[in-house]
N, C-alpha and C positions, 0 to 999 in steps of 0.2 A: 504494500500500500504506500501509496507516494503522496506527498503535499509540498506543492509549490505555493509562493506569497508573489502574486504577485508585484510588480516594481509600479512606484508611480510617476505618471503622467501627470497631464497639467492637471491637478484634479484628481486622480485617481486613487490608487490604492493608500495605506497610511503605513504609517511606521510601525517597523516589527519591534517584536516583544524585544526583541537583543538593543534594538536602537534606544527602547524607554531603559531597557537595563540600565545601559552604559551611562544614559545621564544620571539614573541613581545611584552609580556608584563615584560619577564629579561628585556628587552630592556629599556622599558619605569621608568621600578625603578633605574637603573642606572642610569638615564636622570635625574630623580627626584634629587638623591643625587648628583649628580654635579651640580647642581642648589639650593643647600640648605646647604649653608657652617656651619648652624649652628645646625644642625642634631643632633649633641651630645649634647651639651647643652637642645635642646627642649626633648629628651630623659629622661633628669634628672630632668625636667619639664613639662609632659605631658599635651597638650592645646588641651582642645576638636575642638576648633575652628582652631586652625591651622592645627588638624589631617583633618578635612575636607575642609578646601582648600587646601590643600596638593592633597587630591584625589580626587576633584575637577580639580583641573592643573593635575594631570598625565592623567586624563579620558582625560580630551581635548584633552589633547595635544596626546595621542594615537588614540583617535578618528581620527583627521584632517590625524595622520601617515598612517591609513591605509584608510582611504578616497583620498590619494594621492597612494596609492599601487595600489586602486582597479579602479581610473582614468587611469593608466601605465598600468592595467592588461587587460583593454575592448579596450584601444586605440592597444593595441598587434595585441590581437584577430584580432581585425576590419584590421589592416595592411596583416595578414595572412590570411583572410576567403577570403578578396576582391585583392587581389594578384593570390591566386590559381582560385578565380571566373574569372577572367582576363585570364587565363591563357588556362582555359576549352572552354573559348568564343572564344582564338586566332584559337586554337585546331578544333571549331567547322565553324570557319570562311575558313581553309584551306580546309578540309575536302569539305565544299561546293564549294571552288573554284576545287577540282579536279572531283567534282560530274557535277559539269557545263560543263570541260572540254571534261569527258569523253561521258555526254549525247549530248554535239551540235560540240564538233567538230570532226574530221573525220583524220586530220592529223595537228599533231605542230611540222612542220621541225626538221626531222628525224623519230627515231626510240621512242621519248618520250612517246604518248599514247599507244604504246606496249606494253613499262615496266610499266606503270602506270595500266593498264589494265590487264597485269598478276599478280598485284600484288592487286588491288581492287575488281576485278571480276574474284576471282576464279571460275574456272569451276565444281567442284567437285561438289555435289548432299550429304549430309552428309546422306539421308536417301535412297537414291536409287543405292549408289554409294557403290554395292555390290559386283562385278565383280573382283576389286582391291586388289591384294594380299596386306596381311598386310607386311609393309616394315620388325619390327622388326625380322621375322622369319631369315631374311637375314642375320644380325648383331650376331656377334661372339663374347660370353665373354671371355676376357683372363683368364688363369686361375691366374692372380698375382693382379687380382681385388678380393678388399678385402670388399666392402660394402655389403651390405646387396643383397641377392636374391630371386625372386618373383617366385612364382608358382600356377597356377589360376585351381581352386577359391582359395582365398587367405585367411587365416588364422588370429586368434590372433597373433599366433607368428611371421607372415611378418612382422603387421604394428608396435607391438615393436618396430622389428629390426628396421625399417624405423623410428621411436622414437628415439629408441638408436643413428643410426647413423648421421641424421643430426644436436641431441647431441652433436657429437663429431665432423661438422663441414664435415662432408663425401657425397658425390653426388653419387644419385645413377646413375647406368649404363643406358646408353640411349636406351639398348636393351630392359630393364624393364622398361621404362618410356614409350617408346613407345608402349606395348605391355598395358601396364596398362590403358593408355588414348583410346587405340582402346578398350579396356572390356567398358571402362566408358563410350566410343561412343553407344557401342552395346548397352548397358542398358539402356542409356538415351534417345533411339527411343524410347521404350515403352513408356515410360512416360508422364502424360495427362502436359499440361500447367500450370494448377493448382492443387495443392496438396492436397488434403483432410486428415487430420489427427485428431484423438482423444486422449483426456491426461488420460480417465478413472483413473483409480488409481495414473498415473505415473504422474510426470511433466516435463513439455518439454522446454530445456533450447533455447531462440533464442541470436543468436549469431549476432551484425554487421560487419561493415569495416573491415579487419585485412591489407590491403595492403602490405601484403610480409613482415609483422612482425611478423615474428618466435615466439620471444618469447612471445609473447601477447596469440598466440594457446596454446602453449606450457603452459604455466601458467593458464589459462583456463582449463585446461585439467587438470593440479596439483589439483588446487581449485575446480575442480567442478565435474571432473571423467573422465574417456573415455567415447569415445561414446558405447553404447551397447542397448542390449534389453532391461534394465534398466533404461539407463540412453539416449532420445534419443537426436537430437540437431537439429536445423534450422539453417544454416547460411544465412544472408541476404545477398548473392553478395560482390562486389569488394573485391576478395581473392587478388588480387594481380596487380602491378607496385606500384610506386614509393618507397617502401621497397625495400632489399636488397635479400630476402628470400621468394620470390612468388614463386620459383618452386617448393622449397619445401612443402610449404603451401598447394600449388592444389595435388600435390602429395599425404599427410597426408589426404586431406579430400576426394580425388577421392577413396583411397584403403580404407576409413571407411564406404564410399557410397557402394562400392561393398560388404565388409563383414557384413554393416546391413542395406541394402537396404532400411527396411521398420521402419529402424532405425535413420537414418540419413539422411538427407533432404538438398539441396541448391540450392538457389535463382538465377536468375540470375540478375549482378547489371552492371551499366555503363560500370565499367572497364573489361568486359570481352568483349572486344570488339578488334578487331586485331587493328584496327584506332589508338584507345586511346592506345593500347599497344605499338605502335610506338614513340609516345611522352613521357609517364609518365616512359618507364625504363624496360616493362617486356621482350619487344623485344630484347635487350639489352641484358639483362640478362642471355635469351636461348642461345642467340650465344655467350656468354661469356664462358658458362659452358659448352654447349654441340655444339662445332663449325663445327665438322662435320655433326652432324646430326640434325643440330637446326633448320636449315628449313623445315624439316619432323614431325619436332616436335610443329615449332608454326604453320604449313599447319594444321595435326589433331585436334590441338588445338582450330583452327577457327569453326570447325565443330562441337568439346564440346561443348564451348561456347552458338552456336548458340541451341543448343539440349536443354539444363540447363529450367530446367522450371521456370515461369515469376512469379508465387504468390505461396501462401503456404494459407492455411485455415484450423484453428485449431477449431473443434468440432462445426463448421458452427455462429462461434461468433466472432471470431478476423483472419483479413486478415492480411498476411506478403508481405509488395513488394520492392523492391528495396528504389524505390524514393519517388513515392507517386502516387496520383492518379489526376482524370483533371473532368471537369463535362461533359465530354465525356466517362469517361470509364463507359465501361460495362463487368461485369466478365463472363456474359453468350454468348458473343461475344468473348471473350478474350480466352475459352476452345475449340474454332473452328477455332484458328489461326495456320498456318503453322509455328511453331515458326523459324524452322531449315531454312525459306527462308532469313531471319536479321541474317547476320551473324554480318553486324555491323549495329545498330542503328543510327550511324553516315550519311551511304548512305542512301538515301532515293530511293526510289521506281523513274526509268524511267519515265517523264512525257512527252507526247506526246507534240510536238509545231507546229501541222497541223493549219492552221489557221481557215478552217470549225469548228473542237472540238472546236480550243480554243477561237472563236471570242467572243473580248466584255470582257474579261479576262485577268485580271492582276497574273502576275506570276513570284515569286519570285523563282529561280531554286536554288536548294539544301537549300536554307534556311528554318531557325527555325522559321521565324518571321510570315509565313504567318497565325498561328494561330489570330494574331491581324491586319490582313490584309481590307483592304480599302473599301473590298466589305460586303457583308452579306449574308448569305444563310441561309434559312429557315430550320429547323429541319424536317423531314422526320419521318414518320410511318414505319418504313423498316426493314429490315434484318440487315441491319449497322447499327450501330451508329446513335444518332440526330449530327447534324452539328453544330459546335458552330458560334452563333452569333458575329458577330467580334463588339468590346467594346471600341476599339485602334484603330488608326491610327497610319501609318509608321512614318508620322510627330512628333506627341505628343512622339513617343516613342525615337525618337534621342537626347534627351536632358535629363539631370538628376541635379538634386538640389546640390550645390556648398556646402551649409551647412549639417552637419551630425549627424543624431542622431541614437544612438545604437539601440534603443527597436523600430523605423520604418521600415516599410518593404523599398526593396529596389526601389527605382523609376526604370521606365521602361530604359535602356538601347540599345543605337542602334547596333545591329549589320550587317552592312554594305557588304554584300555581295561581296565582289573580283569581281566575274562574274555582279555585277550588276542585272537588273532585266530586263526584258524580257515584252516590252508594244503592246501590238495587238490590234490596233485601230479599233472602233465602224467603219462600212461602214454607219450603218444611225444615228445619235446621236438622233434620233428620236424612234428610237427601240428599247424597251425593248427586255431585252432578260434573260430566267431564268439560274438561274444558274445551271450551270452541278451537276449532279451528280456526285463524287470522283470516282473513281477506289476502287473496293475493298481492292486490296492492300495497297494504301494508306493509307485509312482506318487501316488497320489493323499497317503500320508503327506508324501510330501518336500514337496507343492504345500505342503500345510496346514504344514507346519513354516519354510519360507523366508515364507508370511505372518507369522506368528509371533514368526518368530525374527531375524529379518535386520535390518541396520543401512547403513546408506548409506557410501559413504566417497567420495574426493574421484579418485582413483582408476579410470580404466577397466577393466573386466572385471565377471567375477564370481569371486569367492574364496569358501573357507569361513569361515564366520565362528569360524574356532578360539578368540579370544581370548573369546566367551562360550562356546562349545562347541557352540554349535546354530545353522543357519539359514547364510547369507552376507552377505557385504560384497558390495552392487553398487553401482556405478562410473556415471558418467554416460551414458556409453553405453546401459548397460543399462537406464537410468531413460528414456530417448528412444526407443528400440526399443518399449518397450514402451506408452508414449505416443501414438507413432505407429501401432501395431498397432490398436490401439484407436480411435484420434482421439480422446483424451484430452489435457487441458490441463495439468492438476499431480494430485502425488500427497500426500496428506495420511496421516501416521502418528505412531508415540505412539515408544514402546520405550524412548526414552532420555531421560535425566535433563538437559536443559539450563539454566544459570545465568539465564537470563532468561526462562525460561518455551516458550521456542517459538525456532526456528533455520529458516536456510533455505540450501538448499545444492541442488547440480547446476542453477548459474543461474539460481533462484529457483522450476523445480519440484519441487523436493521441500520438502517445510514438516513441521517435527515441532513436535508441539504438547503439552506437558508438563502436567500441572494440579495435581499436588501439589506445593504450596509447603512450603519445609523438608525437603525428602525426607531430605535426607542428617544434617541436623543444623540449629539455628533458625537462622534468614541465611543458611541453605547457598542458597539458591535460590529464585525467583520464581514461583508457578506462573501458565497460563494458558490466555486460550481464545481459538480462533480466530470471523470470523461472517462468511458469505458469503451474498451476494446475488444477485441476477439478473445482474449483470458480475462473477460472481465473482471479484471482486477482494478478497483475504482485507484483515481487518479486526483486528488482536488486540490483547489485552486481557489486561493484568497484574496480579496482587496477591501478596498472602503476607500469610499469616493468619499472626498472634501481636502479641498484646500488647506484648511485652518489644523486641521487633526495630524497633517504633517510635520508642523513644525512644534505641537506641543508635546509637549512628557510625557508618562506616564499618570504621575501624580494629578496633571493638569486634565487630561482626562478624565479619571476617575471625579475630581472636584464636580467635573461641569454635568456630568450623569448623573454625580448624588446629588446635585441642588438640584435640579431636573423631576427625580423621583423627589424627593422631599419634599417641592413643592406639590405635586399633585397629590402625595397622600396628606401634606396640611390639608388642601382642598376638603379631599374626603373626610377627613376630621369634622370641618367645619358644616358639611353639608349634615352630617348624623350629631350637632350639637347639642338639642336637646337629650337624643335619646343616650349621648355620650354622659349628660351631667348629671341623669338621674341615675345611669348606673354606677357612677362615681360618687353619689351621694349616700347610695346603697352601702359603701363602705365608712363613708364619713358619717354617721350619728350625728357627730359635734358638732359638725356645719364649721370647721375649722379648715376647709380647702385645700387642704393636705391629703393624701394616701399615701401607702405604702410602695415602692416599686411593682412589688407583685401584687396587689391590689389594681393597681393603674392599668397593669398590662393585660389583666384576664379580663376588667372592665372593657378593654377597646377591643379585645380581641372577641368579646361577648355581643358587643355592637359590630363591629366591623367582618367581622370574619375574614379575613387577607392571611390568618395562617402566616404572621411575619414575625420577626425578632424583635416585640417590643423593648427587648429589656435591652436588648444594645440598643434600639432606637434610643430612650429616651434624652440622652444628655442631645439629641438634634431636634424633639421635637419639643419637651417640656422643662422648665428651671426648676430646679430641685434648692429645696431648703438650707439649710446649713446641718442639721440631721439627718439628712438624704431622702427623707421625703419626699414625692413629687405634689406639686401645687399645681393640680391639674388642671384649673379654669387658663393656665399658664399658657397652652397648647393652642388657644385660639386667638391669643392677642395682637398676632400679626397680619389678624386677617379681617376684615372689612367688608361689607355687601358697596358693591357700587351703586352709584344714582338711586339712594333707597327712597321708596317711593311710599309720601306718610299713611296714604290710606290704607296701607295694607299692613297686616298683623306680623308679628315677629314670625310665628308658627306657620304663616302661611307663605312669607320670604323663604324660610327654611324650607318646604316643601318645596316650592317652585324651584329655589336651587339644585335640590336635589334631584330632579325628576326634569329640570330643563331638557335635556336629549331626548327623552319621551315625547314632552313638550312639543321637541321642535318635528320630529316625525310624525304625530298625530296632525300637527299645523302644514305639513309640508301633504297628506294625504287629504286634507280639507281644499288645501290652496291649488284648484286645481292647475289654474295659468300660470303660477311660478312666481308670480309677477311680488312675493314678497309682500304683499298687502291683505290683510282680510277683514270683512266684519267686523261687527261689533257681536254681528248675531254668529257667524261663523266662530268667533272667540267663546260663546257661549256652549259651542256644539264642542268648539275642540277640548271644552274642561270639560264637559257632563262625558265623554270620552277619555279622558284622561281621571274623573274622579270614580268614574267606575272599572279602570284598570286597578286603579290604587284601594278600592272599595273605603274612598274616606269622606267625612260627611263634613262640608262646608257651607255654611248659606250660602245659597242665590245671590241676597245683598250685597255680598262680602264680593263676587262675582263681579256683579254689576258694576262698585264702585270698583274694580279696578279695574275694568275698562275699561272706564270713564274718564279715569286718571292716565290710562296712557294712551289714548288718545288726542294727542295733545292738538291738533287744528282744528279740532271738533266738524271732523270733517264723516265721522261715522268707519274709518277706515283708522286698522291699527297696524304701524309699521311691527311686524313681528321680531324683526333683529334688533331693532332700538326696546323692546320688550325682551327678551331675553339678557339683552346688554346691562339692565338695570338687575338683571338677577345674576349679575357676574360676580365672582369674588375675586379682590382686588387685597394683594398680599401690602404690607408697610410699605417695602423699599421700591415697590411699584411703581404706588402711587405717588410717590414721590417723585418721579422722574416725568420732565412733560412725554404728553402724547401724541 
C-alpha cells in the first residue's frame, strides 16, 4: 500500500506533517536557550553530561508540547464530527415529521399539505415521463453572454471551456444547464444500479466527498489528469451542498459523464437528495445563481439524482458505495431495484395503518429507528432480503454515556420522532400473531438507505446508526460476510470526514476515501484520492487546497480549527440555555452559580448529547472559581442575540434560534418563487408548521405580534433573511468589529 502527498501548486496541497514538525522543533531550541543562560560558557566547555540533559529536557518538554497539540486536535475533530452528526439527525427528525404528516393527515388548516405535497411528492415519473417537452429549447441566449456554449454531443473542447470559465468565476447559461442535465437524464435511464468495470492495463482513480469544493476537483484534475479513455474516474457521491461551488461541480462531472461514458463513473451518495439539498445550501445556491429558472433546474435535478447509480464494482473484487453496507444488503437484490422511484432517501415508502394489516404491530412512521425496533422477525428464504433480527430496544437506545472516548464507537442515540409512534393494540394478548411480511418496496428503501447512510465501526454486529439518525454501524463481521458472499476483496466508500484524507479499518478492507480538503474549517483536514490497478492494491494521494495553510505551523492550524469548533459549540450552548440552566440548577440547591466539574459536564452532556470531553473542555468554555468550581451561567457571557427584537419573549428568541434551519426550510417550501419575501399570512402557515413539528404551544398573539414587528415597511411582506438575521447569535469579539 502506497501514499503519496501531494506537492503544492499555486493553491494546492498544504504542508506535510514533517514541515509542521521541523518548525516545532525551531521552536523547542529557542525554549532550550532561554532556559540556559549559560550556553556560552558550556560552549567553551563542552560537558558530555550536560549535552545530554540538555536533550533530555528539550525531548520532554517537546514531547508533552505536542501531546497537548494533539489532545486540542481530537477534542476539535470530536466538536465538529458530533455537531454536523446533530445536525443530519435534526435534518432526518423533520423530514419524518413531514412524512407523518403527509401519510395520516388529510388537511392542516389551510392550504399547508398542498404546498408541502407539491413540493415532497413530485408527480413526475423520471423514467416514463417522456411526453414533456424539454423546457430549455424555450430559453433564448442573449447574444452579450459571454460564457462558454454547449452543443451535444459534446466535445473536449466544451468541457475546457467549462474548465476555463468557472476558472475565471463565470456561470454558465441556464439554457445549457438545462439542456445538459436533460442529456445526463436520458443517459442515466440506461444505466444498470451497479457498475461493472475492469482496470486491465489502466488504473482507475476513485474519487470521495467534494461538497461544492471547486477547487478540490479542480486540483484533482491538475494532479492527477482529466478524465478520458486513459485516464478513467469513480466519484463516490455527495458532489454537492454545503460548498459554495456545487453547481459547478455537477456540471464538470455530468459533461465528463457524457463525453466518456464508459469512462467516467458516479455514485450516488446522501446529498443528492432534494430533502438534504434544502438544509445543507444546494437549494440555495440554484436560486441564487439561476433565479428564474432555478426551479426547472432543481425539478430535473430531483430526477438525476434519483437515476445516478447506487454501487460501482471494479473487476468483480472491490465494491464502491456511498456509505456503506448493513447485514441486510444484498447486491443481487440491489441490480432489480427501481432506483428512479427514491428520489429522496429521506421519505420513506407509504405504510399502510389499516388495523387488519397492521394488528399486533408497532410502528414507528417515517423513522430511522425501527431497524432496532421492539419486535423481531425471522429471516425468510425469499426473493427479499432476510429481515434483521432486532438487537435494540427503543429504550436502551434513548440514553448515551456522559463520558467520552475518541477510539469508541458511538452509543446508540434517540431519535424521537415529532409524529410520535403509532400503537395498534393486540384484540387477544393471548394470540400470537407472525409477523408480516415488508412490502417490497420497503425492502428495497432500507437496501438504498444502509448504502447511503451507514458508517463502519470497529465493533461486531450491525447496529442503527442512531448517532447520524439514518443507515447502520456495521462491525467486521459484517464487512467479511458480505465479502465472502460475493468473493469480493475490499470495500471502498466516502461518508465520513477523515483528518488525512482516506482511513482504513476492518483489517485493511474497508478504505474510506475523503476528497474535500478543509471541510470543517482551513487545516481542518486533508483531502484525497484513492488509484487502483490491475493488483488492486490501493495507491492514495493527499493534498489541501488553500493558500494560507501553507505557510502556517502546525500549532497555527490547530488554533484556527479549535476557535472554529469552539465557537459553534458556544453556539449550541447558547441555543439549549434554558434547558442548560435548569439542569445546572438541579445541582445547585443554593442558587450559588457554582457546580462541581462533574456536575457541569453530565449536566451538558444531559442536554446536549455531543458525546464530547466536557471535562477537558471546560477551562475553553467556562471560568472556574478559585476552588475549581465551574460558574456555569459563565458559558454564555460571550454571547448575544442580534437585532433583538422587544416584542418577542426571551423563550421564544430561544426557540426560534434554535430551530432557525427548520425555520428556514419550512419558509423556503412555502416561498414558492424564491423570491425571499413572504406573507404575513404565509409567516402564519410556516409556524403553525413549524409549531406542530416541535408539538409546542404558543399563542396566536404572541405570533401575530411578531410579524408585525418584522415587518418593518408595513408593506404586508416579510423579508425572511432580515428575520432570521435578528435570531443570529453574535459572539463578544464579533461584535465588536465593524461589519
Amino acid at each position: 500500500m502506497h501514499t503519496a502527498t501531494a506537492d503544492m501548486g499555486c493553491g494546492t496541497s498544504g504542508p506535510t506533517e514533517s514541515q509542521g514538525k521541523a518548525s516545532e522543533k525551531e521552536l523547542s531550541y529557542k525554549f532550550f536557550y532561554s532556559i540556559t543562560p549559560r550556553a556560552d560558557e558550556c560552549a567553551k566547555t563542552p560537558s558530555p553530561a550536560l549535552a545530554i540533559k540538555a536533550a533530555v529536557l528539550i525531548q520532554r518538554w517537546y514531547r508533552r508540547y505536542m501531546a497537548r497539540l494533539e489532545i486540542r486536535r481530537r477534542y476539535t475533530w470530536s466538536i465538529f464530527q458530533s455537531i454536523e452528526y446533530a445536525g443530519e439527525q435534526d435534518q432526518l427528525q423533520l423530514s419524518s415529521f413531514f412524512s407523518f404528516m403527509l401519510d395520516n393527515f388529510t388537511q392542516l388548516s389551510g392550504n399547508a399539505p398542498d404546498l408541502i405535497s407539491q413540493f415532497f411528492d413530485p408527480a413526475t415519473d423520471p423514467v416514463r415521463d417522456e411526453g414533456k417537452r424539454a423546457k430549455y429549447e424555450q430559453i433564448e441566449v442573449p447574444e452579450s453572454y459571454l460564457g462558454p456554449r454547449l452543443a451535444f454531443p459534446l466535445t473536449v473542447t466544451h468541457t475546457n471551456a467549462l474548465l476555463s470559465a468557472f476558472k475565471q468565476q463565470q456561470t454558465l447559461h441556464a439554457r445549457y444547464v438545462l439542456e445538459l442535465f436533460y442529456e445526463t437524464k436520458k443517459f442515466l435511464k440506461q444505466m444498470p444500479n451497479i457498475i461493472h468495470l475492469s482496470t486491465y492495463s489502466k488504473e482507475i482513480t476513485v474519487c470521495g466527498d467534494l461538497h461544492g469544493k471547486l477547487d478540490d476537483l479542480l486540483l484533482i484534475f491538475y494532479k492527477n489528469g482529466l478524465p478520458s479513455a486513459e485516464n478513467p474516474y469513480v466519484f463516490n457521491g455527495d458532489f454537492v451542498d454545503r460548498g459554495k461551488k456545487s453547481m459547478e461541480i455537477i456540471i464538470i462531472l455530468f459533461a465528463f459523464l457524457l463525453l466518456y461514458p464508459n469512462h467516467m463513473h458516479l455514485n450516488r451518495g446522501n446529498h443528492e437528495d432534494y430533502i438534504m439539498n434544502l438544509r445543507y445550501g444546494f437549494t440555495k445556491e440554484v436560486m441564487q445563481k439561476y433565479r428564474t429558472h432555478g426551479k426547472d433546474i432543481l425539478q430535473i435535478l430531483q430526477d438525476v439524482f434519483s437515476l445516478l447509480p447506487v454501487a460501482t464494482v471494479i473487476d468483480n473484487k472491490v465494491l464502491i458505495v456511498h456509505g456503506g453496507i448493513s447485514d441486510l444488503t444484498d447486491l443481487d437484490f440491489l441490480g432489480s431495484i427501481e432506483r428512479h422511484k427514491f428520489k429522496s432517501a429521506l421519505r420513506p415508502p407509504k405504510r399502510s395503518l389499516d388495523l387488519g394489516e397492521e394488528r399486533g404491530h408497532r410502528q414507528v412512521v417515517g423513522s430511522y429507528t425501527d431497524r432496532g425496533g421492539s419486535g423481531s422477525s425471522k429471516r425468510r428464504q425469499a426473493k427479499l432480503p432476510k429481515q434483521r433480527s432486532s438487537s435494540s430496544s427503543s429504550s436502551s437506545a434513548s440514553s448515551r454515556h456522559s463520558s467520552s472516548s475518541w477510539d469508541k464507537d458511538p452509543a446508540p442515540r434517540s431519535v424521537a420522532s415529532p409524529s410520535a409512534s403509532l400503537e395498534v393494540p393486540f384484540l387477544d394478548s393471548d394470540v400470537s400473531i407472525a409477523p408480516r411480511e415488508p412490502p417490497r418496496e420497503e425492502v428495497e428503501w432500507k437496501q438504498i438507505v444502509d448504502l447511503l447512510w451507514s458508517d463502519p465501526k470497529s465493533h461486531s454486529g450491525c447496529t442503527p446508526n442512531t448517532f447520524r439518525g439514518g443507515g447502520c454501524y456495521f462491525g467486521p463481521d459484517v464487512t467479511q460476510k458480505l465479502l465472502k458472499k460475493h468473493q469480493l476483496k475490499m470495500l471502498i466508500r466516502s461518508h465520513e470526514c477523515k483528518q488525512e484524507g482516506y482511513e482504513l479499518c476492518h483489517d485493511g478492507k474497508v478504505i474510506t476515501i475523503f476528497s474535500a480538503s478543509n471541510y470543517y474549517e482551513v487545516g481542518s483536514n486533508r483531502g484525497a484520492y484513492v488509484k487502483l490497478g490491475p493488483d488492486l492494491i490501493p495507491r492514495f494521494f493527499q493534498y489541501q487546497v488553500s493558500k494560507c495553510t501553507r505557510k502556517m505551523t502546525l500549532q497555527q492550524r490547530v488554533s484556527v480549527a479549535e476557535g472554529s469548533a469552539l465557537k459553534s459549540l458556544q453556539e449550541k450552548l447558547y441555543a439549549h440555555r434554558s434547558e442548560l440552566i435548569a439542569a445546572f440548577q438541579q445541582y445547585d440547591q443554593s442558587s450559588t452559580g457554582r457546580i462541581s466539574i462533574s456536575e457541569w459536564a453530565m449536566a451538558v452532556e444531559s442536554v446536549l448529547r455531543l458525546d464530547l470531553p466536557w471535562r477537558t473542555l471546560r477551562s475553553r468554555l467556562v471560568r472556574l472559581a478559585p476552588d475549581g468550581d465551574v460558574e456555569y451561567l459563565s458559558c454564555f457571557e460571550d454571547l448575544h442575540m442580534g437585532q433583538p427584537i422587544s416584542e418577542v419573549t426571551p423563550n421564544l428568541v430561544e426557540t426560534l434560534y434554535r430551530y432557525r434551519t427548520d425555520l428556514e426550510i419550512i419558509f423556503n417550501i412555502i416561498d414558492k418563487d424564491h423570491s425571499g419575501l413572504i406573507s404575513v399570512e404565509e409567516f402564519r402557515q410556516t409556524w403553525k408548521l413549524f409549531s406542530s413539528h416541535l408539538s409546542i404551544d404558543i399563542d396566536d398573539a404572541a405570533i401575530d405580534n411578531l410579524a408585525r414587528s418584522i415587518d418593518f415597511n408595513k408593506d404586508g411582506s416579510i423579508d425572511f433573511n432580515e428575520f432570521l438575521e435578528a435570531f443570529r447569535v453574535v459572539h463578544r469579539l464579533e461584535a465588536k468589529q465593524p461589519r
